[in-house]
C-alpha positions in Angstrom: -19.8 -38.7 -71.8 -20.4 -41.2 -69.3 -19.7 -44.3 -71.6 -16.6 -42.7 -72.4 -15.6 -42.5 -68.6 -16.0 -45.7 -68.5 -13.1 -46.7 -71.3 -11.3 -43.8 -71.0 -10.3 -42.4 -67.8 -8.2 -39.8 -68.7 -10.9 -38.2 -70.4 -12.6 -38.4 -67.2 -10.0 -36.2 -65.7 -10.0 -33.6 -68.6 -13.9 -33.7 -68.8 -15.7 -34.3 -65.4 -16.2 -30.8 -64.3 -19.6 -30.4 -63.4 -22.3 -32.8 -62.4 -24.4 -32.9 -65.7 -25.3 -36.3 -64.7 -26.8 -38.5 -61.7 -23.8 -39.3 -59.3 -25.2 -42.6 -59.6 -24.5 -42.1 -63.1 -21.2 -41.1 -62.4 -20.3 -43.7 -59.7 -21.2 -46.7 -62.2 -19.2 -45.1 -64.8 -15.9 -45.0 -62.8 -16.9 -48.5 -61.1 -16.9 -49.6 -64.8 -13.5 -48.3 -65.6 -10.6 -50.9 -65.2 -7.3 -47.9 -64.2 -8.6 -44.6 -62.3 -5.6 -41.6 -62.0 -5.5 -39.7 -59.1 -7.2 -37.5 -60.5 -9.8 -39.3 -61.5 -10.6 -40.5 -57.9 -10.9 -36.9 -56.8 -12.7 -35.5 -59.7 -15.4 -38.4 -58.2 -15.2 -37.3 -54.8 -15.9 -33.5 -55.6 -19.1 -34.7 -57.6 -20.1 -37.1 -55.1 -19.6 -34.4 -52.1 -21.6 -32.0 -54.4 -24.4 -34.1 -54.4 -24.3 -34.5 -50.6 -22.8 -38.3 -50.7 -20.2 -37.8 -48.1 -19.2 -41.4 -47.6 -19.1 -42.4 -51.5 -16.6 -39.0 -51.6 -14.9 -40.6 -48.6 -14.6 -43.5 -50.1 -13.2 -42.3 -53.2 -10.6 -40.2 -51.6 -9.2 -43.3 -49.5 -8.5 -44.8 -53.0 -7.1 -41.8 -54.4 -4.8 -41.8 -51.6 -3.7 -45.6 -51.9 -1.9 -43.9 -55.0 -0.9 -40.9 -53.6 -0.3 -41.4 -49.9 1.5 -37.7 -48.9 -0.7 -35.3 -51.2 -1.3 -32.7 -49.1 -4.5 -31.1 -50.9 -5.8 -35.2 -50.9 -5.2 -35.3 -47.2 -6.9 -31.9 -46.4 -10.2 -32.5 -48.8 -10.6 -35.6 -46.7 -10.3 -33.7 -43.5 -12.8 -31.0 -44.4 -15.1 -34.2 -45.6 -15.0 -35.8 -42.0 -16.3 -32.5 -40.8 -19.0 -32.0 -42.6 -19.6 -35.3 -40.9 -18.9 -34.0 -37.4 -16.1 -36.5 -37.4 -13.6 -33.9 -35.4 -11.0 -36.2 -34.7 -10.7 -37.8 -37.7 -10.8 -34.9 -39.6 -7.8 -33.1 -37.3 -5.4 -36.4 -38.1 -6.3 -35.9 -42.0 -5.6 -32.0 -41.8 -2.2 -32.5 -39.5 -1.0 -34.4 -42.1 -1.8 -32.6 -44.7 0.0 -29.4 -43.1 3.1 -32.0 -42.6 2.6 -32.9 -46.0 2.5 -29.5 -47.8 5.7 -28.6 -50.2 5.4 -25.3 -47.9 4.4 -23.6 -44.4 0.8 -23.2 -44.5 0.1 -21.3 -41.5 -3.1 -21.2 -42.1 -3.8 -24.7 -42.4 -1.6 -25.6 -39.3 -3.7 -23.0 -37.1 -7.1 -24.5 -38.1 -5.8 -27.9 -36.7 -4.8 -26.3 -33.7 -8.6 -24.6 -33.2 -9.6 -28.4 -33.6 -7.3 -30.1 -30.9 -8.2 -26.6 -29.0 -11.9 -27.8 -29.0 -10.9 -31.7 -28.3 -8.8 -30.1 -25.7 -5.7 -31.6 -26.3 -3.9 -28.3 -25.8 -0.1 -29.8 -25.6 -0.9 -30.6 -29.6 -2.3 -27.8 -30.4 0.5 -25.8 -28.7 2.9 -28.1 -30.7 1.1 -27.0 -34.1 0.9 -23.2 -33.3 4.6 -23.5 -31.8 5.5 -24.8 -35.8 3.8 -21.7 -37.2 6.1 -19.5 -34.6 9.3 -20.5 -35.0 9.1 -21.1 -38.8 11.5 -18.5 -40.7 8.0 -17.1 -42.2 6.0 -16.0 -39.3 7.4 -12.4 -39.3 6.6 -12.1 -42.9 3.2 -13.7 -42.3 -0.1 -11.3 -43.6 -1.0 -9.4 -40.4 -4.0 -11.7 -39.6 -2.3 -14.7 -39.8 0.6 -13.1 -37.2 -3.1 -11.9 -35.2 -4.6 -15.1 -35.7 -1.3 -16.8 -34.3 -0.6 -15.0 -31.2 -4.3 -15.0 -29.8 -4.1 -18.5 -30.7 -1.2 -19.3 -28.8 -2.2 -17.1 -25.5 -5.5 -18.8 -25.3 -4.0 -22.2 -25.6 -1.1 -21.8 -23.4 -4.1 -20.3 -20.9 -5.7 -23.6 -20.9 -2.6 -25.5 -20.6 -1.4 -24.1 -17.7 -5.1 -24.6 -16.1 -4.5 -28.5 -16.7 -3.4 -30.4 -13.3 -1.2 -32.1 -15.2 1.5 -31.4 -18.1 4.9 -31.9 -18.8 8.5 -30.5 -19.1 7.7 -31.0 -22.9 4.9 -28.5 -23.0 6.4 -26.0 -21.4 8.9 -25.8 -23.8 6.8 -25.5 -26.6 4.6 -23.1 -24.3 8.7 -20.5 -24.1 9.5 -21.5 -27.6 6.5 -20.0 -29.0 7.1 -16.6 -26.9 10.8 -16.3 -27.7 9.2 -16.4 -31.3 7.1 -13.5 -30.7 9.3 -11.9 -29.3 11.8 -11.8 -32.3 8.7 -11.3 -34.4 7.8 -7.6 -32.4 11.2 -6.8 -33.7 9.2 -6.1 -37.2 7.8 -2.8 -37.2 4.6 -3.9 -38.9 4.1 -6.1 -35.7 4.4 -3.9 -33.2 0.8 -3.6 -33.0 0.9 -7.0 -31.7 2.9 -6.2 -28.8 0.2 -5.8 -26.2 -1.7 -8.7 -26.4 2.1 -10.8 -26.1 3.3 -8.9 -23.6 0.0 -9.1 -21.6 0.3 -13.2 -22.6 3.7 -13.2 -20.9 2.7 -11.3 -17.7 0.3 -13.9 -16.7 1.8 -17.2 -18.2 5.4 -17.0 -17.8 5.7 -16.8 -14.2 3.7 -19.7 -14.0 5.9 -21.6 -16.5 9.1 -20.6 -14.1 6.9 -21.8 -11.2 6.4 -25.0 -12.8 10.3 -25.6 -14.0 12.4 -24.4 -11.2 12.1 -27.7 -9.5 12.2 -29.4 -12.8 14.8 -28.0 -14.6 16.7 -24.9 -14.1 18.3 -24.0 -17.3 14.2 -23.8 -18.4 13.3 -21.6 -15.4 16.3 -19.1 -16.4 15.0 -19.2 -19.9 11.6 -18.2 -18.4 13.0 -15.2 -16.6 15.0 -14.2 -19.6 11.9 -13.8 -21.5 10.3 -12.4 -19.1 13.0 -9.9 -19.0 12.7 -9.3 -22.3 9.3 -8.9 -22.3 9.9 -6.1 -19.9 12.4 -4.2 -21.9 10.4 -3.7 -24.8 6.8 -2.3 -22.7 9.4 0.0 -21.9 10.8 0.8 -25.4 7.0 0.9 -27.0 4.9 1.8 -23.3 6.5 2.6 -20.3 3.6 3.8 -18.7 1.3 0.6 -19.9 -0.9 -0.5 -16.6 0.8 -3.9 -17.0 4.3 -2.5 -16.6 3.7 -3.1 -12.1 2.7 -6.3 -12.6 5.6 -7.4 -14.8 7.8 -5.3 -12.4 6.9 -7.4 -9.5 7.1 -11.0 -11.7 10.6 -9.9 -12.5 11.4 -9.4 -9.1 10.2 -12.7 -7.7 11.9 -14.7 -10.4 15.1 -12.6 -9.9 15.0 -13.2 -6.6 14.5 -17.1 -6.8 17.7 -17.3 -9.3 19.8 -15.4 -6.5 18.7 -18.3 -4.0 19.7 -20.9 -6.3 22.8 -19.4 -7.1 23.8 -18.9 -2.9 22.5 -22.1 -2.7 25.3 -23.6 -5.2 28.0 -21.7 -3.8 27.3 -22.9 -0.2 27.5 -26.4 -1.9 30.6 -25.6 -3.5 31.9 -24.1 -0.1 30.9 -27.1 1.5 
């Protein structure tokens, strides 16, 4: 077998399946062979990463992507190998681009590099990565843990995003984006169990969001209150007597107010 790897390399795809052999064994045999496939690469990696060889299954992967640059599953494998060698970073860059990469959504995949830039705390890109998974045509039809998965996701990192001293317009965008998505998503019956922990997300986080716009850009504050508005519409279609409803209440009333100052505060300009 492993003299036949050596000349034959498609063979090596349609044979190496298992580790019957050292992987130093192995690793001479492909270093012998003049043309590796794809395939051939990875087939390598996955024996070198079973024996516990990280870097030679690194290794072998980088080549295997200098012939196929965007494969997804490629791009991911390496990922999940810089883990195992607490490489976070590294391993979040290969996994983003795998999820770009993919022929499809993979919600899944796109949420795991959002826990990772979670615990790097670079919250605006994991908000950007959960925001893809919200507004994708898919996320109502998602499995009911991956819609779970997605909004606790996404209140926990817009909560540390709004805690930063510093974020942009930008952010906040994503930070709506991903409740308007929601909010269409509660529209499916099957994920109206969902609505509580959204609605409880929007009570605290988008009054801070119209806080943080109205001075930055109007037309984003409105959105804010709409949402917010929203928001309070349905507690009262699915729990009018929820112990959140006097908080939202009072939100509501704040923002409303702040929209009939800027709109006296326009005509007095115009009048002027």
């Amino acid at each position: 077998m492993i003299a036949k790897v050596a000349n034959d390399t498609q063979a090596a795809t349609e044979t190496v399946r298992a580790p019957s052999h050292s992987a130093k064994d192995w690793r001479e045999a492909f270093a012998r062979a003049k043309k590796l496939t794809v395939d051939a690469y990875e087939m390598c990696a996955q024996i070198q990463h079973y024996c516990g060889n990280i870097n030679e299954a690194i290794a072998m992967v980088r080549q295997a992507l200098q012939l196929s640059k965007n494969d997804s599953f490629l791009l991911s494998f390496l990922g999940d190998l810089y883990l195992d060698q607490k490489q976070v970073e590294l391993a979040t860059i290969c996994l983003e681009q795998a999820a770009k990469c993919a022929k499809e959504l993979d919600a899944e995949l796109y949420l795991r590099v959002a826990s990772l830039y979670l615990e790097l705390e670079s919250y605006e890109k994991a908000a950007a990565n959960i925001c893809t998974v919200l507004v994708s045509e898919k996320f109502g039809a998602l499995p009911e843990e991956s819609v779970s998965n997605t909004i606790h996701l996404m209140i926990a990192t817009h909560d540390a995003l709004l805690d930063q001293p510093f974020f942009e317009v930008e952010d906040v965008q994503t930070l709506l984006n991903g409740f308007e998505a929601c909010l269409v998503a509660l529209a499916e019956p099957k994920n109206a169990k969902f609505a509580p922990a959204v609605l409880t997300g929007a009570v605290s986080q988008l009054p801070k969001a119209h806080e943080f716009l109205r001075s930055r850009d109007a037309g984003m504050a409105n959105k804010a209150r709409e949402l917010l508005q929203c928001a309070a519409d349905l507690l009262k279609e699915i729990d009018p007597s929820s112990s959140i409803a006097p908080d939202l209440d009072a939100s509501l009333e704040k923002l409303a107010a702040w929209s009939r100052d800027v709109s006296e505060g326009e005509t007095k300009t115009e009048h002027a």
